[in-house]
C-alpha positions as CSV (number, residue, x, y, z in Angstrom):
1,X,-50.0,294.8,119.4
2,X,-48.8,296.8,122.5
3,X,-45.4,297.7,121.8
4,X,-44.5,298.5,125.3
5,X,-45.5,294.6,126.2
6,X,-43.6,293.5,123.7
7,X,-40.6,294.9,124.4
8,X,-40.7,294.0,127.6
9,X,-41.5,290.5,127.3
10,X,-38.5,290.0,124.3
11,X,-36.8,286.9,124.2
12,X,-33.0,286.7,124.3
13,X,-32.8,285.8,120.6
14,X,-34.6,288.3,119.7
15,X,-33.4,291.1,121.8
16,X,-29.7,289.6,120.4
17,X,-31.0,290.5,116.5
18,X,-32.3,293.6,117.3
19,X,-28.8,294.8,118.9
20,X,-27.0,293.5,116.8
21,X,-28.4,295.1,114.1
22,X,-25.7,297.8,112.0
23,X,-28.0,300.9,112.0
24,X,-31.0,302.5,113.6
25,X,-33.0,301.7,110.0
26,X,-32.1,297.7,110.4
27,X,-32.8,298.1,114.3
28,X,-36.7,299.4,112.9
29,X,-36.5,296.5,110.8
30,X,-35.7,293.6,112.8
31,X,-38.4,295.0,115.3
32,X,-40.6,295.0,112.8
33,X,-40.1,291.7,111.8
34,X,-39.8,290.1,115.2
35,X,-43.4,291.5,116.1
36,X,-44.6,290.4,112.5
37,X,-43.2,287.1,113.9
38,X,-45.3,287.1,117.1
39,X,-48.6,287.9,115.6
40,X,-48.4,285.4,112.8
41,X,-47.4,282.3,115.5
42,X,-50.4,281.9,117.4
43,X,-53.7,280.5,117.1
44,X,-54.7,279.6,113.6
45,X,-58.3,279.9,113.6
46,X,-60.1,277.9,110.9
47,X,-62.4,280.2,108.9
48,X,-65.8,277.9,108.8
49,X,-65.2,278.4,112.8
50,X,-65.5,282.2,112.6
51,X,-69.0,282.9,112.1
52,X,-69.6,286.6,112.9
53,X,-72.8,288.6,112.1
54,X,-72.1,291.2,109.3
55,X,-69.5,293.7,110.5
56,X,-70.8,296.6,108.1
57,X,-73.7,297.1,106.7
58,X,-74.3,296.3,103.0
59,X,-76.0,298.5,100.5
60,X,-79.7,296.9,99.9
61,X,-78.8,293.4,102.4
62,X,-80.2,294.2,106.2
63,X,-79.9,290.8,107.2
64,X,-78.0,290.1,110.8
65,X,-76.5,286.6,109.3
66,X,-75.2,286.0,106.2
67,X,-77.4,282.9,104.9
68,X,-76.2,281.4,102.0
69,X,-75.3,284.2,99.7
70,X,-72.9,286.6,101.3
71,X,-72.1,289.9,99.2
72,X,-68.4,290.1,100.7
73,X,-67.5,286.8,98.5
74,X,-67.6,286.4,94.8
75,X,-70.6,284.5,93.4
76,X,-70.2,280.8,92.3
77,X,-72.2,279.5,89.8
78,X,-74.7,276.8,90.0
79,X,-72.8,273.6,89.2
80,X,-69.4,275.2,90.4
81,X,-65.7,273.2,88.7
82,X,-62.5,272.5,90.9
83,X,-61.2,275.3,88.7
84,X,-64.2,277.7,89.9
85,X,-62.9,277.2,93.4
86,X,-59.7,278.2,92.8
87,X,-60.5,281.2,91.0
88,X,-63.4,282.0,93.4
89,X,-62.6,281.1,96.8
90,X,-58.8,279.5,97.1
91,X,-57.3,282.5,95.5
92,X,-54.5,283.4,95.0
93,X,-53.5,279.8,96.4
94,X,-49.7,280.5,95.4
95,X,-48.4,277.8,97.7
96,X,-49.9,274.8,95.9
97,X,-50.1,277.0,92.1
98,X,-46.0,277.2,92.6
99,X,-45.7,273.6,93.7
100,X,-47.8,272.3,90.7
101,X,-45.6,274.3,88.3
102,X,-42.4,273.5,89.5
103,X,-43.5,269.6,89.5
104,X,-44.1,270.1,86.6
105,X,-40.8,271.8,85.1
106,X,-39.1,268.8,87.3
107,X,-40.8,266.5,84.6
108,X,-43.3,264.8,87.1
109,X,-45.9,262.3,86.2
110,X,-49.3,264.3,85.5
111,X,-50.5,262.1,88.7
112,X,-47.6,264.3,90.8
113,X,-48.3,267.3,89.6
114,X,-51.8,267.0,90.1
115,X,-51.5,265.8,93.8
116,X,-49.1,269.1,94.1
117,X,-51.8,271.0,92.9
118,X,-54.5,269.4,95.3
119,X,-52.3,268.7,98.3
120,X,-53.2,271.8,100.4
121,X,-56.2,273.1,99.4
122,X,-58.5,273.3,102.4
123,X,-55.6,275.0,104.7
124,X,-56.7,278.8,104.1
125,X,-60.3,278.1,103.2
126,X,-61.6,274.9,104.8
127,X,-59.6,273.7,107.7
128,X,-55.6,273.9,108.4
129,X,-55.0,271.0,111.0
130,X,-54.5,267.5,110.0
131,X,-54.6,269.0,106.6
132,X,-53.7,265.9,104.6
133,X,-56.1,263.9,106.1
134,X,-59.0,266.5,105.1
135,X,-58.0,267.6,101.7
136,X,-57.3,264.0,101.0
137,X,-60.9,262.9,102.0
138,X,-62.8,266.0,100.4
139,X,-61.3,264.8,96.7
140,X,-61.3,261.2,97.2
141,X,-64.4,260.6,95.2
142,X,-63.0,262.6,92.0
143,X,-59.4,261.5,91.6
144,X,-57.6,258.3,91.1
145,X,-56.9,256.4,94.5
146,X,-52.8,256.9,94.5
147,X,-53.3,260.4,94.5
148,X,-55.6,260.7,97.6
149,X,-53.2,258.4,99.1
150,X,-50.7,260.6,98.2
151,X,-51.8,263.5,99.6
152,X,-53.3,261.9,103.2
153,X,-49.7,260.8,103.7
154,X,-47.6,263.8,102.4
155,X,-48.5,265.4,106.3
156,X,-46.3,262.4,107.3
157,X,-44.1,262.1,105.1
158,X,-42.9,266.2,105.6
159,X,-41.5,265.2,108.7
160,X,-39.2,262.5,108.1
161,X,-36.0,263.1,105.3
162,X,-35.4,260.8,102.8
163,X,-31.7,261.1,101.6
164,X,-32.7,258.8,98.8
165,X,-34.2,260.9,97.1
166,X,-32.7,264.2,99.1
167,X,-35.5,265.5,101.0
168,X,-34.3,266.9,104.2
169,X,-36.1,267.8,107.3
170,X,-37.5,272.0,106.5
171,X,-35.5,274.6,107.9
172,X,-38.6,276.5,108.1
173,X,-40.4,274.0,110.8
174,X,-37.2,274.5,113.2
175,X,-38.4,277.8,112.9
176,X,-41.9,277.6,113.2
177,X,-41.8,274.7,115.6
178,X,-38.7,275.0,117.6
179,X,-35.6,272.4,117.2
180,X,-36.5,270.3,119.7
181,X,-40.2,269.4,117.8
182,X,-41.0,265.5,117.6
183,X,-44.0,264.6,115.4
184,X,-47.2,262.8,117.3
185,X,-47.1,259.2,117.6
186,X,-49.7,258.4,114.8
187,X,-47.9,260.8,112.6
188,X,-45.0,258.6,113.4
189,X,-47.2,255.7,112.5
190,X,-48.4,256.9,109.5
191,X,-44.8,257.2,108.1
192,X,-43.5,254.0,108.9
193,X,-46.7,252.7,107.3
194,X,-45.8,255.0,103.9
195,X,-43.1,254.2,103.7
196,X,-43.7,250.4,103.1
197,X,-46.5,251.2,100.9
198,X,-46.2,250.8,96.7
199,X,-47.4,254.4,96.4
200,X,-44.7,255.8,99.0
201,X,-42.8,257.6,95.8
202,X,-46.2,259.3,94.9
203,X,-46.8,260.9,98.2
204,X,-42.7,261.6,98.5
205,X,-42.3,263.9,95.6
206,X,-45.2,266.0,96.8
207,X,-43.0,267.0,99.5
208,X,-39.9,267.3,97.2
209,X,-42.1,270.0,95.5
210,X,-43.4,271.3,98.4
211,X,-43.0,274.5,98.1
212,X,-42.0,276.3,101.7
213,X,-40.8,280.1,99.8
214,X,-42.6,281.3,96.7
215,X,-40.4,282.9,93.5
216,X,-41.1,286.5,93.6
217,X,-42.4,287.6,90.3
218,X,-43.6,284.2,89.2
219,X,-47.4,284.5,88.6
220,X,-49.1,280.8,87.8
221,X,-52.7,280.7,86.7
222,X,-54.9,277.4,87.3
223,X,-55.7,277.6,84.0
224,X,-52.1,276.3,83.1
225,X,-53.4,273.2,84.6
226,X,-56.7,272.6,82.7
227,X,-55.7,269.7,80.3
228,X,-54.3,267.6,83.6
229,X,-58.0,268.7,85.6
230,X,-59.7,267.5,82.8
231,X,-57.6,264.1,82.5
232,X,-57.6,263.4,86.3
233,X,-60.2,265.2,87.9
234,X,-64.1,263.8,87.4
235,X,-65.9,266.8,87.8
236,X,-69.3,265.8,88.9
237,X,-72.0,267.5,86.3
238,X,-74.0,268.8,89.4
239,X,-70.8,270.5,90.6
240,X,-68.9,270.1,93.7
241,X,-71.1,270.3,96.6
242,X,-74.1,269.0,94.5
243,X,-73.5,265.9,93.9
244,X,-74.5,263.8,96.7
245,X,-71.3,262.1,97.0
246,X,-69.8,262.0,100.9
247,X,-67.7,265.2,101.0
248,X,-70.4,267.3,99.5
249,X,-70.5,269.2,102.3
250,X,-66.5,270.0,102.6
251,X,-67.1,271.9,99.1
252,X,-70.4,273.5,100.4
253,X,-68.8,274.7,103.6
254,X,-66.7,277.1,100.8
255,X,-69.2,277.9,98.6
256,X,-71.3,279.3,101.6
257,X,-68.5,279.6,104.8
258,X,-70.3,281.9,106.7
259,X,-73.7,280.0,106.8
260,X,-75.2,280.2,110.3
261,X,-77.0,276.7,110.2
């Protein structure tokens, strides 16, 4: 980022933290984190979008496309397990790894916590918008209805509080959306459909254990989770992507994201 252009083109608020700032070493700082700011808010492109030809050449691989196989990613195996792609191509996925664990210190039906678990998975390696919608769909055929229903309608539900059960509106999507942000109409729609539905409460306490901060110093492993997988996830025996079922090719597009056909 071009500082100069930056500076120039400062907001009030920002210009207003940067001044007020006690010292010269907190002035640095709140630069530094105003400009982190600015290059984090933009455009979030989704990875299976970015197909580039190899950026550096590979020892032994003089290919212009990466077909298939691409050295820069670990290997999955043949017949890859919902835990393979976790440890293999959602890593470190702290966001949904924290939610699942605190759902689970809060006591939550294995259902919950495995929802929590599931409920974000394609955003950093599939696709980020209408993320409840997609991550719902591409486990659908492997987990019991309620939870995909669960999931599809947490992207609702996030907007709207529910003092019933004390979910309030984040703080953090004033921030990231501005105060004055009103959800889309079918999002709108979607909610006042949930929240008539007999598996409203499912999809509700995913967002009361939606994690929007992580702890520091907390380090969850999927493999914490392996005895609820194996209770409420049917792994297909030809592994995800192989199976022929309809959202094969969601978990293909992650085995091989950089295909160029």
């Amino acid at each position: 980022m071009d500082r100069r252009s930056f500076l120039s083109n400062m907001s009030a608020a920002t210009v207003a933290s940067i001044a007020g700032a006690a010292t010269l070493s907190d002035k640095a700082d709140a630069l530094e984190d105003a400009m982190s700011v600015e290059l984090d808010k933009r455009i979030a492109t989704p990875w299976f979008c970015s197909i580039d030809p190899t950026p550096e050449p590979v020892a032994g691989d003089t290919r212009p496309w990466y077909q298939h196989d691409d050295p820069r990613l670990p290997e999955m195996p043949e017949a890859p397990t919902l835990i393979d792609f976790f440890k293999l191509r959602f890593a470190p996925a702290n966001h949904v790894l924290q939610s699942a664990r605190l759902a689970k210190i809060n006591g939550m039906d294995e259902k919950v916590i495995l929802a929590c678990l599931l409920h974000d998975i394609c955003v950093g390696n599939f696709i980020r918008t209408d993320h409840g919608y997609w991550c719902a769909q591409m486990i659908a055929p492997y987990v019991d209805e309620e939870i995909a229903w669960a999931i599809e309608k947490h992207q609702a539900l996030r907007f709207f509080p529910d003092e019933s059960v004390g979910y309030e509106y984040p703080e953090a999507y004033i921030r990231f959306f501005g105060a004055d942000y009103k959800p889309e109409p079918y999002i709108v729609q979607a909610w006042e459909e949930a929240k008539k539905h007999r598996w409203y409460m499912t999809s509700r306490l995913i967002t009361l254990n939606d994690l929007y901060s992580f702890e520091e110093g907390v380090v969850v492993d999927v493999d914490d989770f392996t005895d609820i997988i194996g209770r409420h996830f049917k792994q297909p025996k030809e592994g995800l992507g192989f199976d022929g079922s309809p959202v094969a090719h969601m978990w293909r597009s992650m085995i091989w994201p950089n295909n160029f056909l």
